[in-house]
C-alpha positions as CSV (number, residue, x, y, z in Angstrom):
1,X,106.7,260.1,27.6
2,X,109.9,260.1,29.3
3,X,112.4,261.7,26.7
4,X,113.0,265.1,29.4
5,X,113.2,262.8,32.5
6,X,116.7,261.2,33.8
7,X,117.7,257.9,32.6
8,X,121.4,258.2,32.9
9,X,121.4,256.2,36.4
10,X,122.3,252.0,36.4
11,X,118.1,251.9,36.2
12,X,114.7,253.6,35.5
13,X,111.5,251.7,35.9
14,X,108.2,251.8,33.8
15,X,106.1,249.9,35.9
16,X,104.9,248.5,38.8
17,X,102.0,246.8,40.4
18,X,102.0,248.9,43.4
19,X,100.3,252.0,44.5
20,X,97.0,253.1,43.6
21,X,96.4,253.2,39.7
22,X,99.8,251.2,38.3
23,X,98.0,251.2,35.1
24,X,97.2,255.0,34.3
25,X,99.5,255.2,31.3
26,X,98.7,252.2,29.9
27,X,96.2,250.8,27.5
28,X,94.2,247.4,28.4
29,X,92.6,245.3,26.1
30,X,90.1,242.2,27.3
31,X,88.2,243.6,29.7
32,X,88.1,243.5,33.8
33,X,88.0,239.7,34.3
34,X,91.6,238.9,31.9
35,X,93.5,242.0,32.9
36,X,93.6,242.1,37.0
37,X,95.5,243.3,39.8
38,X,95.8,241.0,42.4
39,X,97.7,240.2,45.6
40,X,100.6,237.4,45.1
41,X,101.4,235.5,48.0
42,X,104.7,234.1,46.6
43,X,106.1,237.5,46.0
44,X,104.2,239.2,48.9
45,X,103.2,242.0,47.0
46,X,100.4,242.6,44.2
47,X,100.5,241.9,41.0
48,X,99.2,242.2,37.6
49,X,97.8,239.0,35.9
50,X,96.8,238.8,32.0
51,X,94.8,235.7,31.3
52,X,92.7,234.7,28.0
53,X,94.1,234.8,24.1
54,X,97.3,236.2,23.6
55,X,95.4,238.1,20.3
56,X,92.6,239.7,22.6
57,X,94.6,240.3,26.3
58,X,97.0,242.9,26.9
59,X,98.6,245.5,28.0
60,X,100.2,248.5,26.1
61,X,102.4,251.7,26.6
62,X,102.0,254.6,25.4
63,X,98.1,254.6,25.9
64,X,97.9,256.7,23.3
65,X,99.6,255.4,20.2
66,X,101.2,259.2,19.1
67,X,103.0,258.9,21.7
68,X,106.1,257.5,23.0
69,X,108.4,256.0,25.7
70,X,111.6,257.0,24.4
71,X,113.6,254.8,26.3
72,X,117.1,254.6,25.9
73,X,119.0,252.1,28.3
74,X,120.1,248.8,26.8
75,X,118.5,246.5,28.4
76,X,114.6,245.6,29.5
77,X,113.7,243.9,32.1
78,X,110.1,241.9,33.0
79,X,110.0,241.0,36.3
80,X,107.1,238.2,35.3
81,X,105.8,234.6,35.8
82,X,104.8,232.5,32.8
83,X,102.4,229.7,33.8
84,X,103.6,226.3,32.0
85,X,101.5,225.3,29.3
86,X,100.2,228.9,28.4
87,X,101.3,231.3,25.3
88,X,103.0,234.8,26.0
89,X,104.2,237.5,23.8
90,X,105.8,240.7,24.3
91,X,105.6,243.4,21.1
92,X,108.6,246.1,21.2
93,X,108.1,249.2,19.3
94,X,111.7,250.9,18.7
95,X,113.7,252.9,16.6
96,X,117.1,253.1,15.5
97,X,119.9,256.2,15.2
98,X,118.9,256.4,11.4
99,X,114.9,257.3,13.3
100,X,113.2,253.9,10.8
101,X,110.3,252.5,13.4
102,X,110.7,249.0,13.4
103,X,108.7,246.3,15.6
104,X,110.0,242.9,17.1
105,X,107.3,240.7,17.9
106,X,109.1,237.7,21.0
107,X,106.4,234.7,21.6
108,X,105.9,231.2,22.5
109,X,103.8,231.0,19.4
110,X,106.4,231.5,16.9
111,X,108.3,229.0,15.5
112,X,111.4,230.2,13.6
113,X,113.1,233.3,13.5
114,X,111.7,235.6,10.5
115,X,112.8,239.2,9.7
116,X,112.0,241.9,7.3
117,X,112.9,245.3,6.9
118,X,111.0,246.9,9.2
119,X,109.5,243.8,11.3
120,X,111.2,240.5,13.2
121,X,109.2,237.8,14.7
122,X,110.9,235.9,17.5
123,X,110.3,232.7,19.3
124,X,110.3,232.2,23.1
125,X,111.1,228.6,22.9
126,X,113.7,228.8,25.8
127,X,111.8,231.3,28.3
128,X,111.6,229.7,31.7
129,X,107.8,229.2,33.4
130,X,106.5,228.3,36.4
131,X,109.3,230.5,38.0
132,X,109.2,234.2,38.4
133,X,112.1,235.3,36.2
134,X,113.6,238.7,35.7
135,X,113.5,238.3,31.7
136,X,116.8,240.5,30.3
137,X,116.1,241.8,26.7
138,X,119.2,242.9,25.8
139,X,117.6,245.0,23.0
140,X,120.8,246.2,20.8
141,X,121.0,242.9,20.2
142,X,117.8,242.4,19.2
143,X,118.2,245.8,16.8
144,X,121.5,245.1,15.4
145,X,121.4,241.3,15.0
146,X,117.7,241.4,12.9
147,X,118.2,244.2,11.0
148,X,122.0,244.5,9.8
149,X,123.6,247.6,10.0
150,X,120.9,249.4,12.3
151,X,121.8,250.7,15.6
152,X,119.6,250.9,18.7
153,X,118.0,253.8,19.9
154,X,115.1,254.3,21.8
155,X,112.0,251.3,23.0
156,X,109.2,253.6,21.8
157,X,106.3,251.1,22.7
158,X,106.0,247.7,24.4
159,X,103.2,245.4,25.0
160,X,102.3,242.4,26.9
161,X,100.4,239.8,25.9
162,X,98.6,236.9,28.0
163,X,99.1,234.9,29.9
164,X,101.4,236.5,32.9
165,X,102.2,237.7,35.6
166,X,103.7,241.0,35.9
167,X,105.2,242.9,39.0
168,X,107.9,245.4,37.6
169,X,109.5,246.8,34.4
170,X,112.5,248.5,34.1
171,X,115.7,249.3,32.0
172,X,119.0,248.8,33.2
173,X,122.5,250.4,31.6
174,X,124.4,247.6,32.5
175,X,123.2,243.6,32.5
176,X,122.1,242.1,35.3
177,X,124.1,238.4,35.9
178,X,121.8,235.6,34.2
179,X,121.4,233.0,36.4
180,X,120.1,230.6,34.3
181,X,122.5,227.0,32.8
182,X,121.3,228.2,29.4
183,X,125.0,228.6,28.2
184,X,125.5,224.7,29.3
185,X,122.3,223.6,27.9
186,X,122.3,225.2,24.8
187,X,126.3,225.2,24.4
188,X,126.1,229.3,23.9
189,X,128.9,231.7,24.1
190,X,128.5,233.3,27.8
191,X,126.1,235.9,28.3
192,X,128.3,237.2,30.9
193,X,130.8,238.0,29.2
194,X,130.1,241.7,29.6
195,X,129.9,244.6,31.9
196,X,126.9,243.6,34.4
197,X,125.4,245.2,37.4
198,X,123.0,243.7,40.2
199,X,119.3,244.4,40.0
200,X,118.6,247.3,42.0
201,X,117.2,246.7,45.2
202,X,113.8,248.5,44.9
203,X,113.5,246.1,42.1
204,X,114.4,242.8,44.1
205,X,112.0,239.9,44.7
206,X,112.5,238.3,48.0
207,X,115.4,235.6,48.5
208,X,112.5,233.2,49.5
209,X,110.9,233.1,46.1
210,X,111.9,230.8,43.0
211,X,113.9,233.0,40.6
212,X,116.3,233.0,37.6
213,X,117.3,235.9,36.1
214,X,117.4,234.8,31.6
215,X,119.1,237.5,29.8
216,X,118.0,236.9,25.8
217,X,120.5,238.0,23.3
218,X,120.1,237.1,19.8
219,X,122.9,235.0,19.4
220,X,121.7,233.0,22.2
221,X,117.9,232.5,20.8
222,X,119.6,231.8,17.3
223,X,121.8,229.0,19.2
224,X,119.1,227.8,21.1
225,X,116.8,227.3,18.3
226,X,119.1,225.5,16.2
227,X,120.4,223.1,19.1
228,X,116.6,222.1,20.1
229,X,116.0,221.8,16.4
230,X,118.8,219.3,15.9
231,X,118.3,217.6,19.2
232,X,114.0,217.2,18.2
């Protein structure tokens, strides 16, 4: 869908919830009462919200499933709020510079990190809700750390599964600063560590709402996971 268009600036975005048909590219599953656009008064702007089973709600690009994105900056970013209490998943469809398709499944349903050859299942056990969060996949992280010795190369697909709410996605060339104490709480090596960038402006939520910005790298999921483990 967007291998001939530009992606060599700090940003391109995917998504958002304004304008007249946000949604014409995508493909939504659960009918007109889970998947809705309305207008959020924290953010004061509209929104998508996915509510229902995380099996039968959500939303997918490419609509059609020959196709695909062909996205190619390192990191992805969910501008989304997780209600507390409620299960979320987001499924990426990439490939790597050998051309293999593999899938990495991230959700609050999962319990431990599990990887095969062509498929990885992640938990969300430390994604922030009740917040709106710019969630950072930092995804040649995700590529390289589940299955050794491939390289990213292109976010082919991506879905979202209730229950959210989403106002933007984007990619970004450069990380955006996580905000978060994560690194304290979770005693990980800084996330920060690396070249970063501010999110663009046309991307920004207001200074008046709640936010954190959580960049997820795999080293810090692994961490996590093993500290919460040992601390339960």
């Amino acid at each position: 869908m967007f291998k001939n268009e530009y992606q060599g600036g700090p940003f391109f975005e995917i998504f958002s919830a304004q304008g007249k048909d946000p949604v014409s590219k995508w493909k939504l599953t659960g009918g007109a009462s889970s998947i809705q656009k309305v207008f959020d008064k924290d953010v004061k702007s509209y929104v998508y919200t996915l509510e229902g089973g995380s099996t039968t709600t959500k939303m997918q690009i490419p609509k059609d499933a020959k196709q695909s994105l062909f996205l190619v900056q390192r990191y992805l970013i969910l501008q989304i709020y997780i209600p507390l209490g409620q299960d979320f998943s987001i499924e990426l469809g990439i490939t790597d510079l050998a051309n293999n398709k593999r899938r990495i499944l991230l959700s609050t349903c999962q319990r431990e990190i599990a990887a095969t050859p062509l498929h990885a299942k992640i938990p969300l056990t430390i994604l922030r809700k009740k917040v709106w969060l710019h969630l950072v996949l930092d995804l040649v992280s995700l590529v390289g750390e589940n299955f050794r010795g491939q390289t990213f190369r292109a976010l082919e697909s991506l879905t979202l599964s209730a229950n959210c709410r989403i106002r933007k996605v984007f990619t970004m060339k450069a990380q955006p600063p996580d905000t978060t104490d994560d690194d304290e709480l979770y005693s990980c090596d800084p996330v920060n560590d690396v070249e970063i960038d501010s999110i663009p402006r046309s991307c920004q939520l207001t200074r008046e709402v709640e936010q954190f910005t959580q960049v997820l790298t795999m080293a810090k999921i692994r961490q996590a996971e093993w500290k919460i483990r040992g601390d339960s």
